[in-house]
N, CA and C of each residue as an Amber inpcrd file, in Angstrom:
protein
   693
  63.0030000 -92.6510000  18.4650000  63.5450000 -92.2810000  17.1620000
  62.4330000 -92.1970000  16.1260000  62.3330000 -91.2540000  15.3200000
  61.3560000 -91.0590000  14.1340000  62.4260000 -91.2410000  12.6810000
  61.7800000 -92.3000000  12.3590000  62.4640000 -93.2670000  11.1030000
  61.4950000 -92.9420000   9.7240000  62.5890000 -92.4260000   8.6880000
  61.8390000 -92.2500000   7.4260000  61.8590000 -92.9920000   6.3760000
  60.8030000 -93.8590000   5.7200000  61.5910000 -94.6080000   4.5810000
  60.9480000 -94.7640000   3.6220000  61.7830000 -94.3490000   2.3570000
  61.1020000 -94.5840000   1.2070000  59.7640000 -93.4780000   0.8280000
  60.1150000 -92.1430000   1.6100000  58.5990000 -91.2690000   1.7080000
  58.3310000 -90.8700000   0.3810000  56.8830000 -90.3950000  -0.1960000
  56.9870000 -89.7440000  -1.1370000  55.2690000 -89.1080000  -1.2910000
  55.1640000 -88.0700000  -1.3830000  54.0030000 -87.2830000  -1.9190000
  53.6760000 -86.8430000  -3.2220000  52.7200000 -87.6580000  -3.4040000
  52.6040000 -86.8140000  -4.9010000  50.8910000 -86.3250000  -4.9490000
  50.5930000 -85.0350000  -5.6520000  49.2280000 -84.3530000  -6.2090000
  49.3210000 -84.8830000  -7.6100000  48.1790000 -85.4270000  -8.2110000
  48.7760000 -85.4250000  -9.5220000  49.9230000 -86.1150000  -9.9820000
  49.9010000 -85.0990000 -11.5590000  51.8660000 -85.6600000 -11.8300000
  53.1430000 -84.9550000 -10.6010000  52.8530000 -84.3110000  -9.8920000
  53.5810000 -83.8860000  -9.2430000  53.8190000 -84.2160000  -7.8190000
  55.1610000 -84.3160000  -8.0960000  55.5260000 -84.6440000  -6.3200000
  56.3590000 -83.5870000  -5.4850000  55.4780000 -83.4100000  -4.5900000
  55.9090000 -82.2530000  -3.6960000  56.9400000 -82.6450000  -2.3450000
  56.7660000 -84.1960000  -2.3640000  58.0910000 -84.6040000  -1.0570000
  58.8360000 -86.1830000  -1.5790000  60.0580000 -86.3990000  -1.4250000
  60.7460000 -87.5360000  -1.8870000  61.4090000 -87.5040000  -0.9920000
  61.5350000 -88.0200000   0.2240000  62.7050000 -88.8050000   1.1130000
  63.0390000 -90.1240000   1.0220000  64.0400000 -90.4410000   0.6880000
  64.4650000 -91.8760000   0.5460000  64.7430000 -92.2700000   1.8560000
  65.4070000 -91.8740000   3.1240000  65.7240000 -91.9330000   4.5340000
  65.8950000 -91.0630000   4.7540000  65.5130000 -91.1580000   6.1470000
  65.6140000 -89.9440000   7.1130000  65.4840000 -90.7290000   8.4140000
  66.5200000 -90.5950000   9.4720000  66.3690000 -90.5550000  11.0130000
  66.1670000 -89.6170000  12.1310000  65.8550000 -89.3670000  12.7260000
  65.9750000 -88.3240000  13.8120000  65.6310000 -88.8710000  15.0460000
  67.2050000 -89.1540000  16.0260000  67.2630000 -89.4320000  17.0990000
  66.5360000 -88.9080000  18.1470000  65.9820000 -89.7100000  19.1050000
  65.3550000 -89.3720000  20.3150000  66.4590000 -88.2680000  20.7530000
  65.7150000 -87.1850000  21.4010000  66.7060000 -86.3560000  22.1190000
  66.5420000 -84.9940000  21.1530000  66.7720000 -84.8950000  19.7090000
  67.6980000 -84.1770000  18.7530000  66.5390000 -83.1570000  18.9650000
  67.4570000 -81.5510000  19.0350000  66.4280000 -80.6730000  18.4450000
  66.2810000 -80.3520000  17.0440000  65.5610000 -80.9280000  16.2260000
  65.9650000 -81.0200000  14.7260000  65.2280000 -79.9870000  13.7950000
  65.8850000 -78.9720000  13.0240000  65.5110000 -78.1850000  12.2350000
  65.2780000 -78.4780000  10.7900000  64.1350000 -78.1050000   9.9770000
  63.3300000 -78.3050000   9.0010000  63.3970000 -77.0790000   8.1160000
  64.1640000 -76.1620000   6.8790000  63.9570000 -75.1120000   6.4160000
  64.3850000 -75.6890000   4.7380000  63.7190000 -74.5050000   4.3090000
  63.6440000 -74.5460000   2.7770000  62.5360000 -73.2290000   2.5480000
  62.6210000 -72.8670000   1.4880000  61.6030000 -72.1950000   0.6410000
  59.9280000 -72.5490000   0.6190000  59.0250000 -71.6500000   0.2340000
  58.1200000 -71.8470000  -0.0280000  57.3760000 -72.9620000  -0.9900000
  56.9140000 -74.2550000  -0.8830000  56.3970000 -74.8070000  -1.7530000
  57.8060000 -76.4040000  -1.5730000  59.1610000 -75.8450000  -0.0900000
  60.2630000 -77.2930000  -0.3940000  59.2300000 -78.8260000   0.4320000
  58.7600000 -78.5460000   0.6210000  57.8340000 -79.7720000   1.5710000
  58.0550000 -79.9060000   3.1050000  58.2240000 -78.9500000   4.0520000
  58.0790000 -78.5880000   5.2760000  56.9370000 -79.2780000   6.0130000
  56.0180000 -78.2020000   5.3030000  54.8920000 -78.7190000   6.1170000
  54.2750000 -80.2160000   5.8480000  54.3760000 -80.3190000   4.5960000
  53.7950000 -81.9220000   3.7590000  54.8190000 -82.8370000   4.3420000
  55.8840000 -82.8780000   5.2940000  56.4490000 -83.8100000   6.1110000
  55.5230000 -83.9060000   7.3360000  55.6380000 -82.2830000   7.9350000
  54.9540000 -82.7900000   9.1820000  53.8880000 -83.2450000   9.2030000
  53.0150000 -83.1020000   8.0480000  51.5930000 -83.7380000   8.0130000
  51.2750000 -84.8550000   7.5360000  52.3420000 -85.3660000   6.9660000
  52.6630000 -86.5190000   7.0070000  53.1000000 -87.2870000   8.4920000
  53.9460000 -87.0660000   8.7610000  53.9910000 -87.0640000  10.4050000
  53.1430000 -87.2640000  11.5630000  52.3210000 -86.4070000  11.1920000
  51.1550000 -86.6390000  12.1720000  49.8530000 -87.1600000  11.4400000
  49.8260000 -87.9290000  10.4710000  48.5730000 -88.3920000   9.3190000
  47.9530000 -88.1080000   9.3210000  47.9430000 -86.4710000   9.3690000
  47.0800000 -85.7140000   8.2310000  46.6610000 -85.8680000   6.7820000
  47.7130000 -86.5380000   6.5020000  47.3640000 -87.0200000   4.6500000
  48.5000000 -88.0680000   4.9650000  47.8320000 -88.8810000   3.4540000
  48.1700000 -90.0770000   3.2210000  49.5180000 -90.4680000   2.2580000
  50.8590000 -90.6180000   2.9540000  51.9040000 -91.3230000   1.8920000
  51.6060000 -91.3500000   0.3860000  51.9750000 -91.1100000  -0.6280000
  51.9050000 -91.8470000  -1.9810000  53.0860000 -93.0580000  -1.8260000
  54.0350000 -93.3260000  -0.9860000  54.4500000 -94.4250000  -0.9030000
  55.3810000 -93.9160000   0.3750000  56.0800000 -95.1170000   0.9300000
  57.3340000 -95.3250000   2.1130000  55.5700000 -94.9400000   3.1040000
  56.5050000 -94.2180000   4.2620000  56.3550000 -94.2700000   5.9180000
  56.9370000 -94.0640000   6.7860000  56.7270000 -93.8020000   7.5230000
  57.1980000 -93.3470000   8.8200000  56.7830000 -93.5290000   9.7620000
  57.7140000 -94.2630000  10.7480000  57.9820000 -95.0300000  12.2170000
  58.0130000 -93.7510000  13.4510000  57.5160000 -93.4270000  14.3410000
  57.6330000 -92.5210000  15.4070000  57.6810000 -93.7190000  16.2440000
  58.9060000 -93.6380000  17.5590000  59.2020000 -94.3010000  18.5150000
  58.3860000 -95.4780000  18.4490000  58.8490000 -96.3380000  17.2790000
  58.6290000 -97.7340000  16.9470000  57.2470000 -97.8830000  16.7130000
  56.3170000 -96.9250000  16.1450000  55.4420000 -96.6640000  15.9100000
  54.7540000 -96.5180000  14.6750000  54.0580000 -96.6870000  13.5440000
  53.8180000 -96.8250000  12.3060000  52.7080000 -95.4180000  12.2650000
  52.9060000 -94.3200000  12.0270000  51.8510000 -93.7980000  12.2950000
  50.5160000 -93.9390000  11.3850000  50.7140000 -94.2480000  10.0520000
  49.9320000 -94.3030000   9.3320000  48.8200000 -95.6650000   9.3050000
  49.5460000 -96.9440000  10.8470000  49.1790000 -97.8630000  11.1140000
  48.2460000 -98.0570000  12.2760000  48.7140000 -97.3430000  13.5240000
  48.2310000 -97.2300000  14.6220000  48.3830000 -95.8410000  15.1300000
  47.3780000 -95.5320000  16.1000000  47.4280000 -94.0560000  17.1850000
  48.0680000 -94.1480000  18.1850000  48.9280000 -95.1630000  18.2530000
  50.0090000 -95.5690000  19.7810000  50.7500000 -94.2330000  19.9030000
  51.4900000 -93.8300000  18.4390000  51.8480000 -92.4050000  19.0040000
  51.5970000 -91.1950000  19.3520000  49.9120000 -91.0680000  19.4680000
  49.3510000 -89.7460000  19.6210000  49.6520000 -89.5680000  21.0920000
  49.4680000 -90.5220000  22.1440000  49.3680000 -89.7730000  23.8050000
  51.2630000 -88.9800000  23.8470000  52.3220000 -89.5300000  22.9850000
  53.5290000 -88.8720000  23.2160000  54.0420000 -87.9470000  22.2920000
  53.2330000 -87.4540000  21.2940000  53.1830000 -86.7150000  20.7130000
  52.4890000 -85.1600000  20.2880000  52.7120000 -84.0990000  20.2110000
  51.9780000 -83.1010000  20.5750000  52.2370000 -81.9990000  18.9650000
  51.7330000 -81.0370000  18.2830000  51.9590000 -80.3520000  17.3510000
  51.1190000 -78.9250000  17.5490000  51.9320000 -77.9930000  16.8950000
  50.8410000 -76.7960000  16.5870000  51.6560000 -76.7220000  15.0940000
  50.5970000 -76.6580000  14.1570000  51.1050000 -76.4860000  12.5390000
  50.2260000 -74.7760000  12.3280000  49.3080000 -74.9760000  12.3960000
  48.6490000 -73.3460000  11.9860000  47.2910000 -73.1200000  12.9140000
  46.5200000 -72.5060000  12.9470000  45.7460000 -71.9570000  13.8950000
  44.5850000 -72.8720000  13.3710000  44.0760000 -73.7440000  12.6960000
  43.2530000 -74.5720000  12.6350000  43.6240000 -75.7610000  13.0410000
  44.6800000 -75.9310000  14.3130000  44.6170000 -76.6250000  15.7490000
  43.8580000 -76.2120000  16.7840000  43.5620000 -74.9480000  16.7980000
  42.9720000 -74.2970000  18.0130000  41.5250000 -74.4060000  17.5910000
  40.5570000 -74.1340000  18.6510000  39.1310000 -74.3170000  18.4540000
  38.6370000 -72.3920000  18.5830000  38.1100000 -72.1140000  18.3590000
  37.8730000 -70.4270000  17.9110000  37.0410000 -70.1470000  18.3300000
  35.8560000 -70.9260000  19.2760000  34.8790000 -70.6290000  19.9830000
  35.2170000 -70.3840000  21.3360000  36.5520000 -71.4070000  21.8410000
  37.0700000 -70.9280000  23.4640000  37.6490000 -70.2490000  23.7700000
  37.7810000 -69.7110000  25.2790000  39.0840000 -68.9310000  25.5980000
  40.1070000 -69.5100000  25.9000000  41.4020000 -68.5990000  25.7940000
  42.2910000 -69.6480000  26.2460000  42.4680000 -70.6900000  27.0050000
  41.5700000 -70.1060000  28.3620000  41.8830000 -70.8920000  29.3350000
  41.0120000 -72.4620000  29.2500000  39.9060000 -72.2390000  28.3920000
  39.6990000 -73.2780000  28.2960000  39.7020000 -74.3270000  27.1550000
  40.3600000 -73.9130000  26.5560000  41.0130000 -74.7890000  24.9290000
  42.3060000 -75.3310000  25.9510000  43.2390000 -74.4940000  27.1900000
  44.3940000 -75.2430000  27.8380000  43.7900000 -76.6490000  28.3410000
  42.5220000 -76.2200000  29.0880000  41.9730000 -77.3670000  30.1570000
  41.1890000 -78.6550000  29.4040000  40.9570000 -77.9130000  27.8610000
  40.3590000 -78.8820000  27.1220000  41.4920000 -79.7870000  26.5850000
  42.4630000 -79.5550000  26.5230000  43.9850000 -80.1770000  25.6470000
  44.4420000 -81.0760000  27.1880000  44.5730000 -80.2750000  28.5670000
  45.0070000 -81.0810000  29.7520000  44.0160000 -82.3760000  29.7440000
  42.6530000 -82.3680000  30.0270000  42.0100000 -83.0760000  29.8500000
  41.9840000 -84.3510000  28.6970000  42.5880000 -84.2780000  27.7040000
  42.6070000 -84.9170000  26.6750000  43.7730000 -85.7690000  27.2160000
  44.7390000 -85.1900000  27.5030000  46.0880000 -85.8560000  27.8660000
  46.3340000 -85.9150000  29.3160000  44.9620000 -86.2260000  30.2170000
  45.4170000 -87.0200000  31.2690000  45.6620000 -85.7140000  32.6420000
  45.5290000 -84.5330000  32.3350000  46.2410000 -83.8600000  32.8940000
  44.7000000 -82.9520000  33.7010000  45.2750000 -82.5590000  35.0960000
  44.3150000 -81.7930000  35.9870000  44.1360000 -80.4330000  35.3500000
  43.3960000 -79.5870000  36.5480000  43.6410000 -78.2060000  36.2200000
  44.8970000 -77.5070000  37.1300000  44.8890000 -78.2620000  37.6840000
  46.3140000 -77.7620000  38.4160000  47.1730000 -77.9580000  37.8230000
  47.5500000 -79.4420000  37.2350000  48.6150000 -79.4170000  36.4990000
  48.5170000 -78.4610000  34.9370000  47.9300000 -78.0770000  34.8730000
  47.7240000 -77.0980000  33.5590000  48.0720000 -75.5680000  33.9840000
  47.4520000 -75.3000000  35.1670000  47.6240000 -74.0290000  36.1770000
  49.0350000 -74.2920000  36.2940000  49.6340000 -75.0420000  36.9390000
  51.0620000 -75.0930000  36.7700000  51.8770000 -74.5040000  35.7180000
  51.3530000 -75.6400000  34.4760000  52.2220000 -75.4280000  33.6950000
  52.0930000 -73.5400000  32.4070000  50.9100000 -73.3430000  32.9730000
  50.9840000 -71.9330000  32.5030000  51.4350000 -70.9890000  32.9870000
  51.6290000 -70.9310000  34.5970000  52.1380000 -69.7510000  35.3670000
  53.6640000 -69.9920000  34.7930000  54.5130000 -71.2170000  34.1550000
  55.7810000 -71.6790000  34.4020000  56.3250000 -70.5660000  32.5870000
  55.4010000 -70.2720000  31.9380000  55.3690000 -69.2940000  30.9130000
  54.2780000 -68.0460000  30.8950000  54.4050000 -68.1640000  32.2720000
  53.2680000 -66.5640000  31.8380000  54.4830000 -65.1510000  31.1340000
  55.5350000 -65.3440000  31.4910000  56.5450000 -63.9920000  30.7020000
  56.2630000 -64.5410000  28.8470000  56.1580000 -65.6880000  28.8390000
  55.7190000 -65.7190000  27.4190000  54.5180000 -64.9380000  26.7890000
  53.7110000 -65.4770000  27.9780000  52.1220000 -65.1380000  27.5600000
  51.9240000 -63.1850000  27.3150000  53.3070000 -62.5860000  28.4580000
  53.2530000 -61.0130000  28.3740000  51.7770000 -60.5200000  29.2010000
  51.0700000 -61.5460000  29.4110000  49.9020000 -60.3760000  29.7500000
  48.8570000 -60.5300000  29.1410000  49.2000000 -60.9850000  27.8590000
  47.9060000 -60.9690000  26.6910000  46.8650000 -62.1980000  26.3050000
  46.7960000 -62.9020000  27.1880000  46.5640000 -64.1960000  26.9820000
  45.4170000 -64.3940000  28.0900000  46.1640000 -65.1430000  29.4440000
  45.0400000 -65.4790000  30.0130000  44.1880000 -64.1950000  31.0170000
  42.6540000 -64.7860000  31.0260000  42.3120000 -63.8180000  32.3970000
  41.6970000 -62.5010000  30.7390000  42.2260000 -62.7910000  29.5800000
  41.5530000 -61.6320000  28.8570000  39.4900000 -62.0480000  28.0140000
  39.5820000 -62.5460000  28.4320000  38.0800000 -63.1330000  28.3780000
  37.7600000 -63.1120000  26.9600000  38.9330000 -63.1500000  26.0800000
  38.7190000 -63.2220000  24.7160000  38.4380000 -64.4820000  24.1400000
  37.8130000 -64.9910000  22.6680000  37.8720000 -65.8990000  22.3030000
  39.1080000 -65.9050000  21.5700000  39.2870000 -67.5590000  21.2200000
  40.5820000 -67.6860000  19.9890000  40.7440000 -66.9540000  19.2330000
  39.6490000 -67.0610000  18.2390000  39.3450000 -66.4450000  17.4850000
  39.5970000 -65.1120000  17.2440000  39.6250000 -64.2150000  18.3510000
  39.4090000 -62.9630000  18.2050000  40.8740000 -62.5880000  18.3660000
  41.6350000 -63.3150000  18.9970000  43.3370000 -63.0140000  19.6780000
  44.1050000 -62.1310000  17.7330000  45.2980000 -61.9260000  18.3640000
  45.9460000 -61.5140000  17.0820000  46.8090000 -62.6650000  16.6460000
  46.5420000 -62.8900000  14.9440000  48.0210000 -64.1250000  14.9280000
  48.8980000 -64.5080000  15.7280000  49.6350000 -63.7070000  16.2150000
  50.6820000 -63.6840000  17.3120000  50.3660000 -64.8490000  18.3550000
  49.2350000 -63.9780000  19.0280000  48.8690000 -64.7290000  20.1730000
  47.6970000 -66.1290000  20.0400000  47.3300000 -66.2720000  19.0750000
  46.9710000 -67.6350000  18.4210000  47.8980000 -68.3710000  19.0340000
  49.3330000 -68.1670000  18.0270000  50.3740000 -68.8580000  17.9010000
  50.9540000 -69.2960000  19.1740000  50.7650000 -68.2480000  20.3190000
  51.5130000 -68.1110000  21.4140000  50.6400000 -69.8130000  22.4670000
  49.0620000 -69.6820000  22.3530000  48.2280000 -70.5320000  22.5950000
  48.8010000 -72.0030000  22.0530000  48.8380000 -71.3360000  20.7860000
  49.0090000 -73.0360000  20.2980000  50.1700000 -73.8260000  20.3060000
  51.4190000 -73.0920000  20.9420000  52.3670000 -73.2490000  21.0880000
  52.8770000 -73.9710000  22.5490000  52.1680000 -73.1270000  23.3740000
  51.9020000 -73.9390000  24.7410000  51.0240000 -74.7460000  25.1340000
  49.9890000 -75.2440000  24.2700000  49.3870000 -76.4620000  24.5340000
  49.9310000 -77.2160000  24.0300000  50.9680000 -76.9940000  23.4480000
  51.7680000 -79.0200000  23.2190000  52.4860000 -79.1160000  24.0200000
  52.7470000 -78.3250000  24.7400000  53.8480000 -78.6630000  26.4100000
  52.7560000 -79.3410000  27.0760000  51.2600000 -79.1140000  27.2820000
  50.7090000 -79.9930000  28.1000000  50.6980000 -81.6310000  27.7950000
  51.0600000 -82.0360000  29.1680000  51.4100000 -83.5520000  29.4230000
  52.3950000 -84.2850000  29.3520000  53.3640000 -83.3250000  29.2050000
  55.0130000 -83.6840000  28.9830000  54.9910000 -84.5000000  27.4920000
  54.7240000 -84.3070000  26.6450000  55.1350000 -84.7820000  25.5560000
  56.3360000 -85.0710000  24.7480000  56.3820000 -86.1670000  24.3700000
  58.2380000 -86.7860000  23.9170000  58.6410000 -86.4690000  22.7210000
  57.7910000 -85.9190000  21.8400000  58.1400000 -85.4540000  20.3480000
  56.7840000 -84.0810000  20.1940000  57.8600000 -83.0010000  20.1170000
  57.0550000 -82.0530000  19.8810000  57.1870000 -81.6020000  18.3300000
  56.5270000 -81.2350000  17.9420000  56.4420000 -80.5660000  16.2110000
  55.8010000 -79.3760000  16.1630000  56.8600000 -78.0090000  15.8920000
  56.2560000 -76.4610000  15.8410000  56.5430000 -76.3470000  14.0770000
  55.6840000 -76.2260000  13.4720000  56.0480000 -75.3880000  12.1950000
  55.6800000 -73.8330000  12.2480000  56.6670000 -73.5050000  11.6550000
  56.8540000 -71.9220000  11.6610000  56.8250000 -71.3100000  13.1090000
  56.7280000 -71.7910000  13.9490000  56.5910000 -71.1180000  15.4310000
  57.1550000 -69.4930000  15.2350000  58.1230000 -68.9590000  14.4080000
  58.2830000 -67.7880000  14.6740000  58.1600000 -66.6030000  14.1610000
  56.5620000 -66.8820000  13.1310000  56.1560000 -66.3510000  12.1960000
  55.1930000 -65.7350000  12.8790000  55.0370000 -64.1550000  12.6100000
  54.1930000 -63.3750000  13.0330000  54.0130000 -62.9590000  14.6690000
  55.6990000 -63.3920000  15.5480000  56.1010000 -63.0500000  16.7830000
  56.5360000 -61.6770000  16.8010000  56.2380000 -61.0630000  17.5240000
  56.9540000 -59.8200000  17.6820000  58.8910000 -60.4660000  18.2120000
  59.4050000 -59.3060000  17.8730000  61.1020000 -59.5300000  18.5660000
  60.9640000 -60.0770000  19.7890000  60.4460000 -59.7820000  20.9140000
  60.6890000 -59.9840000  22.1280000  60.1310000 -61.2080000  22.5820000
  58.9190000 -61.2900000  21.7420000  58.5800000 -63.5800000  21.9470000
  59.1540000 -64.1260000  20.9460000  59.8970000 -63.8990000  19.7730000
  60.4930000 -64.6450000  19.1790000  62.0470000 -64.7540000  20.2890000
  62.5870000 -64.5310000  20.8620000  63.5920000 -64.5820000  21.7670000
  63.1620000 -65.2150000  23.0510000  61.6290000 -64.8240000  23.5410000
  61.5140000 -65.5390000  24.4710000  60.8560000 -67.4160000  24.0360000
  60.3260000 -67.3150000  23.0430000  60.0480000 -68.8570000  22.4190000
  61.3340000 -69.2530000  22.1290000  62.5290000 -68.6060000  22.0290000
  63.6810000 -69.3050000  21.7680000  64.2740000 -70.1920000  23.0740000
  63.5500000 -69.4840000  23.8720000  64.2580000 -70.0580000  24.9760000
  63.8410000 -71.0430000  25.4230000  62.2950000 -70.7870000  25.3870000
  61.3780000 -72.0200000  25.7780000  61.7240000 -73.3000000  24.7880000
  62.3930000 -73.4540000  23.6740000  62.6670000 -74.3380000  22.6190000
  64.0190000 -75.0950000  23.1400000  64.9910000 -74.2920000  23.6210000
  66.0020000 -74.5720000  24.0580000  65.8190000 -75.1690000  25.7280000
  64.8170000 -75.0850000  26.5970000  64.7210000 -75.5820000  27.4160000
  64.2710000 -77.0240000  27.6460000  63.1890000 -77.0050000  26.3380000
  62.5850000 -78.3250000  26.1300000  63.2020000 -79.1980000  25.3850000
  64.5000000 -79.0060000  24.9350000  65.5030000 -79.8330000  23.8640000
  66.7370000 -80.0770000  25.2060000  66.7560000 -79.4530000  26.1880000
  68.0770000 -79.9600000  27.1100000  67.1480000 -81.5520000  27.7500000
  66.2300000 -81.9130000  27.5940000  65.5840000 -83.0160000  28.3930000
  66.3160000 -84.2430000  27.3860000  66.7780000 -84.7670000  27.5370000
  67.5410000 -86.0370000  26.7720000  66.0630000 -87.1250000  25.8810000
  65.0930000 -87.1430000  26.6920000  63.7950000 -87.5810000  26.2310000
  62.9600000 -87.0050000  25.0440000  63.2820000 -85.7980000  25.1690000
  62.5290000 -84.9190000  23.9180000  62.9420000 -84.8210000  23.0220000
  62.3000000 -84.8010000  21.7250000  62.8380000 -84.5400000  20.4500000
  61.8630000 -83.4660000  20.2550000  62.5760000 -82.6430000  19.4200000
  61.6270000 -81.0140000  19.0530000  62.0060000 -81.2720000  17.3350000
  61.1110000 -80.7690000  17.3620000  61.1330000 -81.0990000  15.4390000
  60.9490000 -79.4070000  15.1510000  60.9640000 -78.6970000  14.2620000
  61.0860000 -76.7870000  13.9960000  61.0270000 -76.5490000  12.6230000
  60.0970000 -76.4640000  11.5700000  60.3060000 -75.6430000  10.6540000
  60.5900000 -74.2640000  10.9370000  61.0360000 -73.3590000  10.0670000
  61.1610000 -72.5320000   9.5250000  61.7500000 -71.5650000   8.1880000
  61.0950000 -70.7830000   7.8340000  62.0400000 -69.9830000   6.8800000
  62.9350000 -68.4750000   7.2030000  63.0330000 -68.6460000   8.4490000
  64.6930000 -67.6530000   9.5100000  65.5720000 -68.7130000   9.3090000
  66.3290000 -68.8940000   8.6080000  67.7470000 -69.7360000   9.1770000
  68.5290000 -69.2780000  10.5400000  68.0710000 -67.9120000  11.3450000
  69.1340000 -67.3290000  11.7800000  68.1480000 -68.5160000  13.1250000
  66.8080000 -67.8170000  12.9870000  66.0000000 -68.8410000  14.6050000
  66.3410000 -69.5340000  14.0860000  65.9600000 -70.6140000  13.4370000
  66.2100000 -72.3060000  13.4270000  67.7580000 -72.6040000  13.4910000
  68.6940000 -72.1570000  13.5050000  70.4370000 -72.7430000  13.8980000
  70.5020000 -72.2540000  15.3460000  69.9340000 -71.3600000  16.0150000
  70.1760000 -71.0740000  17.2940000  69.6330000 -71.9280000  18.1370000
  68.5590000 -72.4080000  17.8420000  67.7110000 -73.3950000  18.2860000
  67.8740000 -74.5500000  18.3270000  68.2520000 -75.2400000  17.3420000
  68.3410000 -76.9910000  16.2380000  69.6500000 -77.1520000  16.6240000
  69.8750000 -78.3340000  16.8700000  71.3950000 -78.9610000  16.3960000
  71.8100000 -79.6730000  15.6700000  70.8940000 -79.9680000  14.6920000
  70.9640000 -80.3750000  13.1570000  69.4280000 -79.6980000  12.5610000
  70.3700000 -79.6430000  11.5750000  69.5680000 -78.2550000  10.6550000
  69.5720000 -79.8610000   9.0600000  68.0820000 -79.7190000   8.4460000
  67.6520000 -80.3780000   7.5840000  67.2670000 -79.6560000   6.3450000
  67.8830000 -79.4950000   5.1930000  67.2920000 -78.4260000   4.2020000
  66.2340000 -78.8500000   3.0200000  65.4760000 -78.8780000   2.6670000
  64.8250000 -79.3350000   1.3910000  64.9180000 -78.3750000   0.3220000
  64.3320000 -79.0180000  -0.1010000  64.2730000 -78.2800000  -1.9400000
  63.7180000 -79.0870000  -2.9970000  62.5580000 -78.8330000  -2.8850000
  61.1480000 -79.2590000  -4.0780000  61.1080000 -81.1040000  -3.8790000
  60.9820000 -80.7390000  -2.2380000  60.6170000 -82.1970000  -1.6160000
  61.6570000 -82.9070000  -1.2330000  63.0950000 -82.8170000  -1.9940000
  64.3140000 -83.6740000  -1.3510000  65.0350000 -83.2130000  -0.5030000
  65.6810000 -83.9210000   0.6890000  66.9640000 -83.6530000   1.4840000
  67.8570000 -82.7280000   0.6130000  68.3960000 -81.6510000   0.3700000
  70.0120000 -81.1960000  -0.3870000  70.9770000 -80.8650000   0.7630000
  70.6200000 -80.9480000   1.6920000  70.9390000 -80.8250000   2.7390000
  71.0570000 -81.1450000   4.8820000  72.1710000 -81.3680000   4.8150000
  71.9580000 -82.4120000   6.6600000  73.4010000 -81.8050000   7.4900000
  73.3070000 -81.2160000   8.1390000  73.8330000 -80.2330000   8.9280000
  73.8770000 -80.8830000  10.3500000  75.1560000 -80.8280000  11.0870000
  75.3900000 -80.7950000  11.9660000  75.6430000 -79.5230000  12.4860000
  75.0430000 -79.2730000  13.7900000  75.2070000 -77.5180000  13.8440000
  76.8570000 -77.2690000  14.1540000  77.5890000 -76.4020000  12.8660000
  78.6500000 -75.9070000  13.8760000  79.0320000 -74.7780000  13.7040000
  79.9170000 -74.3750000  14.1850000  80.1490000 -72.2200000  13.5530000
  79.7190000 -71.9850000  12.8180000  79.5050000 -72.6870000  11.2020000
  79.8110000 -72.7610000   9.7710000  78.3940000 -72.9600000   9.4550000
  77.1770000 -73.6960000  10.4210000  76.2360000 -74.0790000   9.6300000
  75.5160000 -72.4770000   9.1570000  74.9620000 -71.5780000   9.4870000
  74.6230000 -69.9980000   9.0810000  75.2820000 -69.9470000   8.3470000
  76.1130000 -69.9960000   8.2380000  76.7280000 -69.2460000   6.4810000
  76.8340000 -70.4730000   5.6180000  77.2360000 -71.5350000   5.6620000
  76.7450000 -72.9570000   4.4610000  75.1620000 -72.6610000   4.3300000
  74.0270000 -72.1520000   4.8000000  73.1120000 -72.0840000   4.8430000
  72.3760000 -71.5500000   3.8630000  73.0990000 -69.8590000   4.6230000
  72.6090000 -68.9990000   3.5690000  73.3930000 -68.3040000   2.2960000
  74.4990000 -69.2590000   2.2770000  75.2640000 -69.6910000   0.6760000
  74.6560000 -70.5940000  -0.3460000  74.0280000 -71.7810000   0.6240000
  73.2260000 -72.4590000  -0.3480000  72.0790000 -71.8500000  -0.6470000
  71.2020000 -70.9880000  -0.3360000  69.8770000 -70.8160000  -0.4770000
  69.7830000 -68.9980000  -0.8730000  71.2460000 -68.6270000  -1.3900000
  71.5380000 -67.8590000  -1.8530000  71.6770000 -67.9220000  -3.3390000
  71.8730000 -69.3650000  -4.1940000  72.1590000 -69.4210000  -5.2880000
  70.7630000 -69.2530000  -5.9850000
């Protein structure tokens, strides 16, 4: 379970995130949306202590992150393409991430042939650097190195930004495969309400840093959605 309490960010006079509580059960595929500037990303980076609380904290599977690194080996993220290293090729930024987390080249070889319809073709075996790939396929990289090592809490922000149609449908699936494991929790920003409810089964809304919103997914959550964020 990832336990929120008492969070708050502030720059300045300004505070860009205020959670008073927040839970999110082991298991949950949990969705993250709001507007530009609602505190999306300044959760997850909070989350993974990238930056520092202005007050509260947050517990990952009984874990303090801002206390100890106990939760890094079960935890995995892609936030933006300055996760990836821009000097390698794919194949070896995969073997450099397996390696980190314990994992062979087989088991990495494994686990890439198990999404090569993701990859389309464009990925491995193209002797490109990171660097050079198109947004897209950045994304596509950085998206499948947090599957390496079976990881218990995954965190994608924006995952479906700058996908063409046909990997935004096929990352849908891969999202939905890794949320049927009772062990995993998938955490998902976005600003699609339509991906993030197909995906999530509780949908989380912000707005200039606070909760206004906690959704259980049901017929109704898409249109309560985009009624609220219509006004």
């Amino acid at each position: 379970m990832i336990q929120v309490e008492k969070l708050s960010k502030s720059y300045g006079q300004g505070k860009v995130l205020d959670i008073e509580s927040l839970q999110i059960p082991e298991g949950q595929s949990f969705g993250l949306v709001g507007n530009n500037g609602a505190g999306k990303t300044t959760f997850f980076s909070l989350l993974l202590d990238l930056i520092e609380p202005t007050t509260g904290h947050i517990t990952n599977r009984g874990t303090r992150v801002d206390q100890s690194e106990d939760w890094k080996p079960f935890t995995s993220a892609f936030i933006d393409e300055s996760f990836l290293i821009g000097y390698l090729t794919a194949e070896e930024y995969f073997y450099f991430i397996g390696d980190l987390r314990g994992q062979t080249k087989a088991d990495v070889d494994a686990l890439l042939a198990k999404y090569s319809e993701f990859f389309n073709g464009e990925i491995l075996n193209s002797k490109k650097y990171l660097r050079d790939l198109s947004k897209g396929n950045m994304k596509k990289v950085g998206i499948i190195a947090t599957l390496i090592g079976s990881p218990k809490v995954v965190i994608l922000d924006e995952p479906f930004a700058n996908l063409d149609p046909t990997t935004v449908n096929r990352l849908k699936k891969v999202i939905r495969e890794l949320s049927q494991d009772p062990t995993v929790t998938v955490l998902v920003s976005s600003h699609d309400l339509v991906h993030t409810v197909e995906v999530c089964d509780r949908i989380v809304a912000l707005n200039k840093g606070q909760v206004v919103r906690d959704i259980q997914k049901s017929s109704e959550t898409l249109r309560e959605l985009e009624e609220f964020f219509a006004v």
